[in-house]
Structures are given as C-alpha cells and as structure tokens.
N, C-alpha and C positions, 0 to 999 in steps of 0.2 A: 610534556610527555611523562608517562608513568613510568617510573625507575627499575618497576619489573622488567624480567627480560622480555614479556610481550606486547606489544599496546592492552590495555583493558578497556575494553568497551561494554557499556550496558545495549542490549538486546529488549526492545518493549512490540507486542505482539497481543493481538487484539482479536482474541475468539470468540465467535458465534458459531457454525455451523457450516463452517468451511469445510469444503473435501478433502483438500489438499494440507490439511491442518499436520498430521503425522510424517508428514513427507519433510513438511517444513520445518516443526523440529526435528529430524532428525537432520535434515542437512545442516542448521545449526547447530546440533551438537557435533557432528562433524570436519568444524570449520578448524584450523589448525595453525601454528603460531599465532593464535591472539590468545587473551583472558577472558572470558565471556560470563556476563550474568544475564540470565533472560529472563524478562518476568515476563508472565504470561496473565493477560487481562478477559476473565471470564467472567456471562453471568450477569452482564450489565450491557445498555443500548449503547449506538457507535458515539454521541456525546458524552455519556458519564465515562466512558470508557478512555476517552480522549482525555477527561480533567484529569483520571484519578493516575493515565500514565504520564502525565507532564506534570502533575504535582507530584510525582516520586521521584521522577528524574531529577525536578530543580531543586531536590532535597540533597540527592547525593551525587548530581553533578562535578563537584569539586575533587573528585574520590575515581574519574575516569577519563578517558582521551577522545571517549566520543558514543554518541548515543546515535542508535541505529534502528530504525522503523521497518522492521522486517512485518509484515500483513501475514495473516494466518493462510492465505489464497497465493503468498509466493515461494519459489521453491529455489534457493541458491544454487547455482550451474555447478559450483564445484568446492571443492575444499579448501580451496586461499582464497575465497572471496572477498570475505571480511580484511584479509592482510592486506589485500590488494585495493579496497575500500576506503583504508587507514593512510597506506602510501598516497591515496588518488588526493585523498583529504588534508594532509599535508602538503602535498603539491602546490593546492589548491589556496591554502590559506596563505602560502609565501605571495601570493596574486593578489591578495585583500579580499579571499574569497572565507564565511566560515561554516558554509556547509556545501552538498555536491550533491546532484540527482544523476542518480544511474540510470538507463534506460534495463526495462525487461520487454521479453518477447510475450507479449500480449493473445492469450487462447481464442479472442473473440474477434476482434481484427484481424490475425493472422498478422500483424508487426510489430514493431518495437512502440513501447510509452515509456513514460518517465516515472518509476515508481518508487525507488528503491534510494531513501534520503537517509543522507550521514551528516549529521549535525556538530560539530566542534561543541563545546560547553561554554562559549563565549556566545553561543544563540539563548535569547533568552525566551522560554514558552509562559504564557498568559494562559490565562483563563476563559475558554471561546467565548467568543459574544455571539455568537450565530450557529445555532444547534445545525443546519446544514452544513454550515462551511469548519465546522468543528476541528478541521485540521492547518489555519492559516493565522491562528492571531499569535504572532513571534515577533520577538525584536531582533536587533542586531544579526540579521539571516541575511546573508547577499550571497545565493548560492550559483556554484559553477555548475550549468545543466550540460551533462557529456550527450550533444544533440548528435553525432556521428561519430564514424570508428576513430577518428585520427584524433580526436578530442580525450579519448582515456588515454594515458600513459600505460596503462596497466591491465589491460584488456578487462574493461567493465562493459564490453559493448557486445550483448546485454549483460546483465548481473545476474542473471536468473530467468525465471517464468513465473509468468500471474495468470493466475484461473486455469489452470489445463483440467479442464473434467471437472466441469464446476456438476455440482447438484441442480434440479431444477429449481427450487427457491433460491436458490444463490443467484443462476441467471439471472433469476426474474429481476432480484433486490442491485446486482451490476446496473440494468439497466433504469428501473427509478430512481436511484442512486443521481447517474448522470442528467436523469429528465427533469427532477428537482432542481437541479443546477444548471440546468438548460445548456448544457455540456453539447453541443451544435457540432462540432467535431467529432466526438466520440462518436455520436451518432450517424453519420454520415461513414466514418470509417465501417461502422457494426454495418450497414448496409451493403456497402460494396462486399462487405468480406462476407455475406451472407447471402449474397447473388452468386459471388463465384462457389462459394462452398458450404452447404446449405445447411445447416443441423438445428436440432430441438434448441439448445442449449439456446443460438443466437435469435432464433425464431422469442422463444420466451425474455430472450433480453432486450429486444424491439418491439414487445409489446409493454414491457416494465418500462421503457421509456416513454412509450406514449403516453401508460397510465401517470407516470413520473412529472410530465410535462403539464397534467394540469392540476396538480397540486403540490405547485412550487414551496407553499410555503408549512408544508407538513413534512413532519420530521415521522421517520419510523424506523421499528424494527423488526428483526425474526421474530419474536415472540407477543408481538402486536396480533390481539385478535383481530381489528380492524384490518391491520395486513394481511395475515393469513387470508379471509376473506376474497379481498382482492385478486390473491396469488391465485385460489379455488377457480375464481371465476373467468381469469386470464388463462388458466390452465382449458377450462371447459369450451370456452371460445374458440379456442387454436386444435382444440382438438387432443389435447392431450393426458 
C-alpha cells in the first residue's frame, strides 16, 4: 500500500467520440479520499490505444496501489467509488484474488454488465496478440467478478453507468464491436431490451451487430473511412 494518506491509483481512459466523455471526467475528478492520476488516451484506434495504455502503466506500476480502467462511455455513481473500489480490491486480494470487475448499469440492455476493472500491480499486461480481443492478454489476473449485490462488500452493485445517450455512431461501433466478437449474449440481451423499450440508439446497435457479425475478423475505428461508410449506409437503411 502507498504510505500516503490515500490509496494512489493510476486512472487510464480511452477517447474517441464518446458522449458521455465530460461526464466521466468530471466524476473522476470528483472521486474523494483517493490519489488519482488519469491519463487520458486520444487520437489513436481502440488497439494502439490499448498498447500505449498498458505499456505506461507497466512502466510506472510500481509507484501506485492499483490501476483502474475507467472507458470514456462510463460515468461513476458517486464520489467514493474509487475508495470503495480499493477496499473491494483489498478484500479481494486477502482471497488470492488480484483484480475485481464491478458491474455497471448498462443504457442498451436496460441491466447490469461487468465493466468496471481494478487491477492490483501484481497483474501483469502484455502486448495484444489479437487487434479484436485487445483487451485480454494479462498474466497473473485471477479476478473476483462481484456477479450480485451480496458479492460487494462496499456497494459496487453497480459502480457506475455505461453508454447513457450514446451518439448515433457510438451505437452503431457498441454493436459491431460485439458482432466481431460474436458476443451471442450481448446480443440477445440488446434484443429483448429493445422489444420492450424501443429507441434509435438500440435499433442502430443491432444493426452494427449484424454488420459486425460478418466481418469477424476486421478490426475498426471512428475514424475509418471504410467505417464511416458503413455507419452512412446502416443509418440509410433504418431509416435514419
């Protein structure tokens, strides 16, 4: 533990053209009894994005008590998140556990996912092998998933909210995102929650699945004309 008076944790955060982007830093600045540094990763696709924040962290890992994956699309519920985050993570590690997923309250589902990872500095992050899966090549990570309420000590059930009033390209990129990854759950949840409660946002995010689903093995971003394109004609399609 760091010997200052609050946990220090490093903050890494991955912007492209999120809505929700100002919301989120501001609840992280916010956040109250911790230490916080946050770097903020703009300007680059979600793979180079992904190296350049696990090769900064494993630079200066040794220097904080835990490294926290906060997405430019999530917005922390309250002001002791992070503290409560640190406790959960602590708890956690007395179990032989060295990282924890929080659940958030998910805007397209309408329920809770699991988004919200607090890493110990004893995980150690690699260099992706797989421009998709660009968020999974780690060692030493044996994490405690808080899958319902009685499972946090510290009320992390949820930690926050992801996507509330996404833009329509964000939709769209939520759902190719998952159809690349053949994400069968997510997309079954997007369905039901878009039967009972119907809006643009989820309409555009079930057709970015579909487009998603048949080209698993292309990687993209906002700023891909080829995507772009896509989005034009997914948007024209649906009517929008």
């Amino acid at each position: 533990m760091n010997s200052t008076s609050f946990p220090k944790i490093f903050i890494g955060t991955m912007f492209s053209i999120e809505n929700q982007f100002d919301n989120c830093v501001k609840a992280i600045k916010s956040q109250k009894e911790v230490t916080i540094e946050h770097e903020i990763i703009t300007g680059l696709g979600e793979y180079d994005a992904h190296v350049r924040l696990y090769e900064t962290w494993e630079k200066i890992k040794n220097s904080y008590d835990a490294f926290i994956k906060v997405d430019a699309d999530m917005i922390l519920k309250d002001d002791f998140v992070l503290q409560r985050a640190i406790k959960e993570l602590n708890h956690a590690m007395t179990e032989g556990y060295t990282s924890i997923q929080c659940p958030l309250y998910d805007f397209y589902i309408e329920d809770t996912i699991f988004g919200l990872n607090c890493y110990s500095p004893e995980v150690i992050f690699h260099v992706p092998s797989s421009r998709i899966f660009c968020d999974r090549n780690m060692s030493n990570n044996k994490t405690k998933v808080l899958r319902k309420k009685e499972d946090s000590k510290f009320d992390l059930f949820p930690a926050g909210s992801h996507c509330e009033n996404p833009n329509e390209i964000q939709a769209f990129m939520w759902g190719y995102h998952r159809g690349t990854k053949s994400n069968d759950s997510a997309h079954q949840q997007l369905k039901i929650s878009h039967s009972k409660n119907p809006n643009s946002a989820k309409k555009l995010a079930l057709k970015g699945f579909e487009v998603g689903s048949s080209r698993k093995s292309i990687d993209m971003s906002y700023s891909d004309v080829e995507f772009r394109k896509i989005f034009e004609a997914a948007k024209l399609e649906l009517g929008l």
